[in-house]
PLY file of the C-alpha trace (Angstrom):
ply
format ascii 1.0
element vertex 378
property float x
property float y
property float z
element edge 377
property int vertex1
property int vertex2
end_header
73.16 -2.83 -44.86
70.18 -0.16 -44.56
67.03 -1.19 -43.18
67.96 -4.93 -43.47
65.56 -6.95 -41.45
66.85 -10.53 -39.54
65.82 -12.91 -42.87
66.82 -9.70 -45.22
70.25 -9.79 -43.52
73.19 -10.50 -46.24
75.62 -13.20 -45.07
78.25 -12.76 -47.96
80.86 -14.68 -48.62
83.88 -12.86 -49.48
86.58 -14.13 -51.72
89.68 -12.65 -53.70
92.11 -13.30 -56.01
95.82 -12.94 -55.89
98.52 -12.75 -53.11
98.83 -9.17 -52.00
96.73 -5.70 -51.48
94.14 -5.60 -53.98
93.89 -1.87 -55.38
91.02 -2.78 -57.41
87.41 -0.90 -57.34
85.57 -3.28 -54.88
82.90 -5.58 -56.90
79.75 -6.70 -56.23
77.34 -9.24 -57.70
73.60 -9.15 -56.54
72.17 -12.51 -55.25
69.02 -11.07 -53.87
65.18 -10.50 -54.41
64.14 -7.17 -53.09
61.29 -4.80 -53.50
62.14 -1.57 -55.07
63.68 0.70 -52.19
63.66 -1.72 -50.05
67.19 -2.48 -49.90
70.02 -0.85 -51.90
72.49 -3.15 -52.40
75.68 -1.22 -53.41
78.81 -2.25 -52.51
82.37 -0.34 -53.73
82.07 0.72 -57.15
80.97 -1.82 -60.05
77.51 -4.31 -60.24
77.73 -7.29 -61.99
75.00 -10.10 -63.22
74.34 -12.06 -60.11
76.46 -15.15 -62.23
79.19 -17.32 -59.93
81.54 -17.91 -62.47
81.52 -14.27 -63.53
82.40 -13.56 -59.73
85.44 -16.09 -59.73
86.91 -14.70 -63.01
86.69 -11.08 -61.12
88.46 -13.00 -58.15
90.97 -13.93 -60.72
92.12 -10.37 -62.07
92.97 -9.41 -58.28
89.24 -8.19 -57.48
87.56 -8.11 -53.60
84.30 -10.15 -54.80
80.78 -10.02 -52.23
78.89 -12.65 -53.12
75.41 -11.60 -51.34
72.87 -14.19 -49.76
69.61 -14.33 -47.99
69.24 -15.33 -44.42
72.57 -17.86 -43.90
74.65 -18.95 -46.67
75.12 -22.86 -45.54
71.42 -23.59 -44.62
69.69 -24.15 -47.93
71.68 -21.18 -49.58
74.03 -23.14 -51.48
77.20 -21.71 -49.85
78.66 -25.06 -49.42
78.84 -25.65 -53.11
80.02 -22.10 -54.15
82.28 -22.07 -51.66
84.28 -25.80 -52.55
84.52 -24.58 -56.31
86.66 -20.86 -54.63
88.57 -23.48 -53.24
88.60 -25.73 -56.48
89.93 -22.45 -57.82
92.36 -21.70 -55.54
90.58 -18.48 -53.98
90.56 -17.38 -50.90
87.34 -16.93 -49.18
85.16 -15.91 -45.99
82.08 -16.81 -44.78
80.03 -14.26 -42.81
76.89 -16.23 -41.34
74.09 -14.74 -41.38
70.20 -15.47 -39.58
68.63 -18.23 -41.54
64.77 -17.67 -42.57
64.23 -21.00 -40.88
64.20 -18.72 -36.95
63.58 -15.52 -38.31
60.74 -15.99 -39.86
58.65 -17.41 -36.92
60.19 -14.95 -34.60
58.46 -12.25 -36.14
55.63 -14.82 -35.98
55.61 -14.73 -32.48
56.86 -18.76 -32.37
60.02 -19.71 -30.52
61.50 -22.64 -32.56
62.65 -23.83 -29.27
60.71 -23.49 -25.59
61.12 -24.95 -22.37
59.14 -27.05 -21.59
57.48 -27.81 -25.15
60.49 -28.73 -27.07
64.19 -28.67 -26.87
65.52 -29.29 -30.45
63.90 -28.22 -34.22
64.89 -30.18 -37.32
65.18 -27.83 -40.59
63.99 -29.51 -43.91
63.67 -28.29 -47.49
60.20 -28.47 -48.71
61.78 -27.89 -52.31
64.49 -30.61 -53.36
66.37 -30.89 -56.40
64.31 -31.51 -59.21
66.89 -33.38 -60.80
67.61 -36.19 -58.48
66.71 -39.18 -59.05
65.65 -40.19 -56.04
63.31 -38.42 -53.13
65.99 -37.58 -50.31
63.48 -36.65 -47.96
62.16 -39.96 -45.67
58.91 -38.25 -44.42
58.51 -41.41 -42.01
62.13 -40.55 -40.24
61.02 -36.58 -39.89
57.63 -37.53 -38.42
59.45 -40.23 -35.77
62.15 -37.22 -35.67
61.02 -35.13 -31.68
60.60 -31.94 -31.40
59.99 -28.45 -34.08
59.73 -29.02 -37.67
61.12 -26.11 -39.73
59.75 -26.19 -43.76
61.70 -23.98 -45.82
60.56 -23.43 -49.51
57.70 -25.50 -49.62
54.46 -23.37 -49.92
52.95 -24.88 -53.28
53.67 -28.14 -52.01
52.00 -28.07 -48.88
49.11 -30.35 -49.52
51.83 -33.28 -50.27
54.20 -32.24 -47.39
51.04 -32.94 -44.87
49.70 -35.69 -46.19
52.88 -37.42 -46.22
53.21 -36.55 -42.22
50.01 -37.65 -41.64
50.41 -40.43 -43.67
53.67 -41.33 -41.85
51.97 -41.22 -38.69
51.57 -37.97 -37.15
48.53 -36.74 -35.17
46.08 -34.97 -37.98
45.44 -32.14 -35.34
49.27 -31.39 -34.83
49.47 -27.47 -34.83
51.45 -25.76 -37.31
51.87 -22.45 -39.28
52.99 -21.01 -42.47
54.32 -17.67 -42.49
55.02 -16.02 -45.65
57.03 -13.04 -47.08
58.60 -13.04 -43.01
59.87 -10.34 -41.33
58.46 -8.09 -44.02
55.64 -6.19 -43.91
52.88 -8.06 -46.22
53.82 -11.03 -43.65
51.18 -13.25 -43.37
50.65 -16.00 -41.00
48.08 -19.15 -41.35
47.94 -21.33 -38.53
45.68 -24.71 -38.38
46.49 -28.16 -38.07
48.36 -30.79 -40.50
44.51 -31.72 -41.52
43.55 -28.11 -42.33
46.62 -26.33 -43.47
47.06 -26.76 -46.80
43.39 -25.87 -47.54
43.95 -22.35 -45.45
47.10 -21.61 -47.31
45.45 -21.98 -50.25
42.07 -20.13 -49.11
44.71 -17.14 -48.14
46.43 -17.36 -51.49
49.65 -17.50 -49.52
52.59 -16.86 -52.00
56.75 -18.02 -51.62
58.93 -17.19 -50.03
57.12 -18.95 -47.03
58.33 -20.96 -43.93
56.62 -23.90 -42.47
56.58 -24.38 -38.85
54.89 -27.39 -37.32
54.89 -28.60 -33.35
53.49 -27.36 -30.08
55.58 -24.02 -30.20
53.20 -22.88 -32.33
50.20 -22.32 -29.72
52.88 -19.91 -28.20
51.58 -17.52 -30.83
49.15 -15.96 -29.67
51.20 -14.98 -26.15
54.25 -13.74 -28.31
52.84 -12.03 -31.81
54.90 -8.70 -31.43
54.96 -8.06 -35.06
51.43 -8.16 -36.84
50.37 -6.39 -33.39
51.94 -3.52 -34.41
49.96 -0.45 -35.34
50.99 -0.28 -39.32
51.01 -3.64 -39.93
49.08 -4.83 -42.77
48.95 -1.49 -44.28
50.96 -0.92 -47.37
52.12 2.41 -47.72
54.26 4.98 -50.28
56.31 7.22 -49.76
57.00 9.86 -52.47
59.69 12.05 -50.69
63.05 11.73 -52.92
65.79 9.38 -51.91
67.73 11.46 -49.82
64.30 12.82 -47.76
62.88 9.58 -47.29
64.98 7.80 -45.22
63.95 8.80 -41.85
60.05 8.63 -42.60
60.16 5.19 -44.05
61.91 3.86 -41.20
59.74 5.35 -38.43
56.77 3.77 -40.59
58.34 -0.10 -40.77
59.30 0.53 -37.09
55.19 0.65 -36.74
54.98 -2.71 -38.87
53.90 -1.05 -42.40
54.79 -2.49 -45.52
56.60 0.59 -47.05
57.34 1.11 -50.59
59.81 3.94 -51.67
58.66 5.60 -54.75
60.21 8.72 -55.29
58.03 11.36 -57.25
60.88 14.33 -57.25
64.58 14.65 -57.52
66.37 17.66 -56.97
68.93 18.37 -58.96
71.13 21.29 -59.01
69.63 24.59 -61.24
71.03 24.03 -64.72
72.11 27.85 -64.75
73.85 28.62 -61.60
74.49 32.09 -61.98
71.88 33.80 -60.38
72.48 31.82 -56.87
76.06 32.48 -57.69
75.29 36.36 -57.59
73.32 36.22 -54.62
75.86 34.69 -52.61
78.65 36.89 -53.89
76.33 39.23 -52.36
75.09 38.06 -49.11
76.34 40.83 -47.08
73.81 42.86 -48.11
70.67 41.53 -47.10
68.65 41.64 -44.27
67.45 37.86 -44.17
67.54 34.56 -45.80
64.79 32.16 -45.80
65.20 28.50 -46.25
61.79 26.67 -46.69
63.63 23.31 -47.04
66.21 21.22 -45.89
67.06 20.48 -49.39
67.64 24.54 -50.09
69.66 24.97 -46.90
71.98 21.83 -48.09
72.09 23.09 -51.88
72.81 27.21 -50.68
75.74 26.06 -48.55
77.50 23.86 -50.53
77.90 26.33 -53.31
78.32 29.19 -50.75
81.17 27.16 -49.33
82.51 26.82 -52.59
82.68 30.22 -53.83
83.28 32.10 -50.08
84.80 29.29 -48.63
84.38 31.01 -45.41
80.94 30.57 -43.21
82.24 34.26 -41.93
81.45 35.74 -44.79
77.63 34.97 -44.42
77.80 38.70 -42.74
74.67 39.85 -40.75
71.72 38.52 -42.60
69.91 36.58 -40.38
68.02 33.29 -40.89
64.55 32.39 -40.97
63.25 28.40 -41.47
59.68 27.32 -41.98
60.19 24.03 -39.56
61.83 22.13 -37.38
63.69 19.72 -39.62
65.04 22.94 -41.51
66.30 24.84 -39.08
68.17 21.19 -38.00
69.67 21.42 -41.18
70.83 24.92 -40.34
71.86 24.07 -37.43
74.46 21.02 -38.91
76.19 24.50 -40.35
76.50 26.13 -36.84
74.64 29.03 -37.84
71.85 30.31 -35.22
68.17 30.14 -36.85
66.25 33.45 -35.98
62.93 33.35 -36.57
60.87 29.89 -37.08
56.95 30.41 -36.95
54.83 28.23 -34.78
53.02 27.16 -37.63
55.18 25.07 -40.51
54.48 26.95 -43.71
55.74 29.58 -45.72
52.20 31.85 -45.09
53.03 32.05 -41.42
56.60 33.01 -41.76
55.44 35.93 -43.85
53.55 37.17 -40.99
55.98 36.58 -38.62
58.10 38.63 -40.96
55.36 41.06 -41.24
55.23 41.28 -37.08
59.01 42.70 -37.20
58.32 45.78 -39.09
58.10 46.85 -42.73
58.81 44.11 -44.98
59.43 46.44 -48.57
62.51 47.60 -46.41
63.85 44.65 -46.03
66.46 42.76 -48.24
65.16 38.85 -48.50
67.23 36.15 -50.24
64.94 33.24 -51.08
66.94 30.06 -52.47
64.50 27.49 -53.38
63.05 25.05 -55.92
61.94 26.10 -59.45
58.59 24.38 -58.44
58.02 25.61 -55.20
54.83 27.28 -54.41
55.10 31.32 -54.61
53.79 32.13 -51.86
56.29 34.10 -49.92
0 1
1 2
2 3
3 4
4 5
5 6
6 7
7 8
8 9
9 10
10 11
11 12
12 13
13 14
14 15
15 16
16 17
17 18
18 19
19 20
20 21
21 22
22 23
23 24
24 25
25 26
26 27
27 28
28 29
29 30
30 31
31 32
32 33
33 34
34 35
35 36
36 37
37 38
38 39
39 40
40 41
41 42
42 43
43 44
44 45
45 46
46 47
47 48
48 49
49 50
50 51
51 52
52 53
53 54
54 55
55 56
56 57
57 58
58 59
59 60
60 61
61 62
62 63
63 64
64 65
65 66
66 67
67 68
68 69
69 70
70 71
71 72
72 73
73 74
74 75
75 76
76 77
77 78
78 79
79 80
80 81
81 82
82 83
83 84
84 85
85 86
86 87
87 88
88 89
89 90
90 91
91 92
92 93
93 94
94 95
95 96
96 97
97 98
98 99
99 100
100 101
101 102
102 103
103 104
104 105
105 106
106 107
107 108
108 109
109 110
110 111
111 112
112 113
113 114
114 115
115 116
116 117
117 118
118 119
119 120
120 121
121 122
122 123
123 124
124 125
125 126
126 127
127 128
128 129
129 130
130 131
131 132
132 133
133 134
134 135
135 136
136 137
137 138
138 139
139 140
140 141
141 142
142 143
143 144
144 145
145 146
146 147
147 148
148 149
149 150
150 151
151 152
152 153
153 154
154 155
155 156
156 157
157 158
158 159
159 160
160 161
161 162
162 163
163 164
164 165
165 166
166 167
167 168
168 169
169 170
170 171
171 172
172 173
173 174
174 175
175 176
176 177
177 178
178 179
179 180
180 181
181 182
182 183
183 184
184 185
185 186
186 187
187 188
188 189
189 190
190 191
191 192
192 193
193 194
194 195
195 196
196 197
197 198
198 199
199 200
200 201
201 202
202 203
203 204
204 205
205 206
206 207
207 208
208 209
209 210
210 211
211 212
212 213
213 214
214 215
215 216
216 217
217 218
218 219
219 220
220 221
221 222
222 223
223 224
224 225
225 226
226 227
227 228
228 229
229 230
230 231
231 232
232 233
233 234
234 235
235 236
236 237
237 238
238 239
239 240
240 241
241 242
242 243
243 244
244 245
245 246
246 247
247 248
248 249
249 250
250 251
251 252
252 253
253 254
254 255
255 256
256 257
257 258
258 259
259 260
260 261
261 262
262 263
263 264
264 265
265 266
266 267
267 268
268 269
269 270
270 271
271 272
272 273
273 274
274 275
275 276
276 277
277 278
278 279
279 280
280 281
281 282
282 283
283 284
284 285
285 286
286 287
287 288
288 289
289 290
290 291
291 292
292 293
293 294
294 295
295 296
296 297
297 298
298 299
299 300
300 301
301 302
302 303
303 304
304 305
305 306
306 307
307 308
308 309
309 310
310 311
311 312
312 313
313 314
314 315
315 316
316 317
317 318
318 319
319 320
320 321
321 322
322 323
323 324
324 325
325 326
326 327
327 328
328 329
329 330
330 331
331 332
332 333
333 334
334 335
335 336
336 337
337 338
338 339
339 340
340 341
341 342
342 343
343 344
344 345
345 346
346 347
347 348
348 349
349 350
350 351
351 352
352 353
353 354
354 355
355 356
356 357
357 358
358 359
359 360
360 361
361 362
362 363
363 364
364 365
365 366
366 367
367 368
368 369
369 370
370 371
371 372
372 373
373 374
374 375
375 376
376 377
């Protein structure tokens, strides 16, 4: 699971039909909110509508079925009740537990649910029953008598209610406590006051679900252990543009600094619709003098189909390599071929003039493969 951060972390249950092997396509059905890019849920072969029932009629036909879940599926995910009808069913079924919201979350707060010396136990309550019960199950008197950290889960729009009714069942108006929401993500945002004050500063911050509550004396800890919204990117909500396959490495290194990262690719590459002139070039590679590769994308796409049509790297002959940077001469180098000239400079200008430095360029044979957009410079 790329890039899957502790509340983002799937804890699937996984249940299948029939007796023996299962020689089925896997299949998956999505059970999570994401931002675009932000996680790529794909598992084996086929997506389905994030339905249960649909999943146990896929058990049924003999189908491996990942049912996907935020943070853990048996705190407040409804695990439990999915996983009594696979056995109503007959199905056989695992549970892979996952890291609920309810610690997560105020990790990446910088608040310990537990601490010595401040508390040694933390009570986790749904801020968000059933609407359909008939009854409140929540006794707000027994959870204010209740010691040590109170953990809110789902209950940002009603926070106004959710204090009062502390207060009201007699806990101290200035008890600290904190609300963090959209955890472990980058827009986190975390309000802190009292149960006096807090539901006016959530609303004041226009903090929006999914949110955690955390109320107690661990939250004064907070301002010794915020690691997260001290980092340098944090609060900063950033693009990136680079296709899919280029993006990967930049958008991690950017939520490793705390930034909010969006993945929004403007390009694809695609392979040229009309292969035959890179298919004549490489029939002919022996004869020239140099190849440059100005992207890691062009040294990826040139040996693929080189490798398909010479099927030997030997037969590359004794043109020798030039690459306009670091990254693509790594991707060179993943071919175990030797990059020869790389200017100091990353651009296409400067490896004309280290070109130029060698000797007489118009008696040289260059082989350019590159993109149909790419600036024609060299």
């Amino acid at each position: 699971l790329k890039n899957a951060s502790p509340s983002k972390v799937a804890a699937p249950p996984f249940f299948k039909g029939g007796s023996g092997g299962i020689d089925e396509p896997y299949y998956s059905i999505e059970d999570i909110s994401s931002e675009p890019g932000d996680l790529n849920w794909k598992i084996g072969m086929k997506v389905a509508h994030p339905d249960f029932g649909d999943g146990v009629i896929k058990a049924k036909e003999g189908k491996t079925v990942v049912r996907l879940k935020g943070g853990d599926p048996y705190v407040f995910g409804r695990g439990g009740e999915e996983a009594m009808a696979l056995h109503a069913a007959g199905l056989l079924f695992e549970v892979v537990p996952g890291i609920s919201s309810a610690i997560a979350a105020p990790a990446y707060a910088g608040i310990p649910v537990t601490h010595r010396g401040v508390t040694s136990s933390f009570t986790v309550i749904t801020g968000h029953e059933d609407p359909t019960k008939p009854t409140r199950g929540i006794d707000w008197n027994e959870v204010a008598r209740t010691p040590g950290t109170k953990i809110i889960l789902m209950g940002v729009s009603r926070m106004r209610e959710i204090s009062s009714s502390l207060i009201g069942a007699g806990m101290a108006p200035d008890t600290p406590i904190a609300l963090i929401s959209w955890g472990t993500y980058g827009r986190q945002k975390t309000v802190e006051g009292n149960l006096a004050t807090i539901a006016e500063r959530v609303e004041a911050n226009d903090c929006k679900p999914p949110g955690v509550t955390i109320i107690g004396e661990v939250v004064r800890l907070r301002k010794f252990l915020n690691w997260f919204e001290r980092r340098p990117l944090f609060g900063r909500r950033i693009v990136v543009t680079r296709s899919r396959g280029q993006a990967g490495e930049i958008s991690r290194r950017l939520r490793q600094k705390g930034a909010d990262v969006l993945d929004l690719p403007t390009i694809r590459f695609i392979p040229p619709a009309d292969p035959a002139r890179l298919h004549e070039a490489i029939r002919a590679v022996d004869r020239y003098d140099w190849i440059i590769f100005t992207s890691q994308t062009a040294v990826d796409l040139f040996f693929q189909t080189f490798l398909e049509l010479q099927g030997d790297i030997r037969r590359l002959g004794g043109a020798r390599i030039a690459a306009v940077g670091p990254a693509t001469a790594a991707a060179v180098s993943r071919h175990h071929l030797h990059v020869d000239l790389q200017p100091r400079e990353y651009s296409a200008d400067h490896i004309a003039e280290a070109l130029g430095r060698d000797g007489r360029l118009d008696k040289l044979r260059i082989l350019l493969p590159r993109a149909n957009l790419a600036r024609d410079t060299l």
